[in-house]
C-alpha positions in Angstrom: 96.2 93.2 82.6 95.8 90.7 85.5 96.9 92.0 89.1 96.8 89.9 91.9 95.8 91.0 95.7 98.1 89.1 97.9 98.6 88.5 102.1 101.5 88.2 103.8 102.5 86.8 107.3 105.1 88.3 108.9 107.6 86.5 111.3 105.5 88.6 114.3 102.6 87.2 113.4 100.3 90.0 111.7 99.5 90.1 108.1 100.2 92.4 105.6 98.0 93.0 102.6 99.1 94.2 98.8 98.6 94.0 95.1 101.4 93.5 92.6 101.1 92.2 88.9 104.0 89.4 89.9 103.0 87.9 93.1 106.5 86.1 93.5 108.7 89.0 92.5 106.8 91.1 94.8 107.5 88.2 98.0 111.1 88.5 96.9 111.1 92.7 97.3 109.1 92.1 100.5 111.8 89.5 101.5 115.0 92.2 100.7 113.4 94.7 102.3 112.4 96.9 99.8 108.9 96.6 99.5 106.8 98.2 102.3 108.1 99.6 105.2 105.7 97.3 107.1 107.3 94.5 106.5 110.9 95.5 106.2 111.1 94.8 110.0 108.8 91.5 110.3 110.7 89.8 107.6 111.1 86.7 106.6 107.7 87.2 105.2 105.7 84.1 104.0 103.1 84.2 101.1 99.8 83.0 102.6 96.9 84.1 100.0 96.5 85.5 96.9 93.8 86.1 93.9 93.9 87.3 90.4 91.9 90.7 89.5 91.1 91.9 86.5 92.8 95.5 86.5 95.2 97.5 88.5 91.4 99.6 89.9 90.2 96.8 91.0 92.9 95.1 92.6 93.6 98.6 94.9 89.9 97.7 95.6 90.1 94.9 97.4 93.1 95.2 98.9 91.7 98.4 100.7 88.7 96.1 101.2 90.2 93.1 103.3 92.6 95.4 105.1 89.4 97.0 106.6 89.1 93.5 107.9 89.4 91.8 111.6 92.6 89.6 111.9 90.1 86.2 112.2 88.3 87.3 108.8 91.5 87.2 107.3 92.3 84.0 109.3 89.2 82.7 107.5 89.6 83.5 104.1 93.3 82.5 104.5 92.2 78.9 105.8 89.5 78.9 102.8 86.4 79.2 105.0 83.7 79.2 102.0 82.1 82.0 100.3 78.8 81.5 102.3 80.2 82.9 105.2 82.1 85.6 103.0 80.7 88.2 100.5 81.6 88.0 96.9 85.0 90.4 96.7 85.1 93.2 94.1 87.5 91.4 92.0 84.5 88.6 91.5 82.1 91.4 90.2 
């Protein structure tokens, strides 16, 4: 089953990182309030990235992978920078 790794920015400015099987369900949760904590109090909340996984493992894989990340990494992979500059991910493997 497909599971999608997905980034949020939040009205304050600062992302928020996830994984959900229904990316726009999810934004809609995020966007009530009854999502994450995080963001219950930086809504609205805007859909910036997202990419398709294989399985639920390794979705929770790279989530915990880019939230390890520096703000301007995410900025970069956000804004597309290309893959030179950016390891493969584990959902690619």
């Amino acid at each position: 089953m497909t599971y999608y790794v997905y980034i949020l920015r939040c009205s304050d400015g600062t992302f928020y990182t996830g994984y959900a099987r229904d990316v726009a369900r999810r934004l809609q949760e995020h966007n009530r309030g009854r999502a994450a904590k995080y963001t219950s109090g930086r809504r609205p909340v805007e859909l910036v990235y997202y990419e398709s996984c294989e399985d639920k493992s390794l979705a929770a894989k790279r989530e915990y992978e880019i939230k390890q990340w520096s703000r301007a990494r995410k900025q970069a992979l956000i804004e597309g920078v290309t893959a030179i500059s950016r390891p493969p991910s584990t959902c690619d493997r």
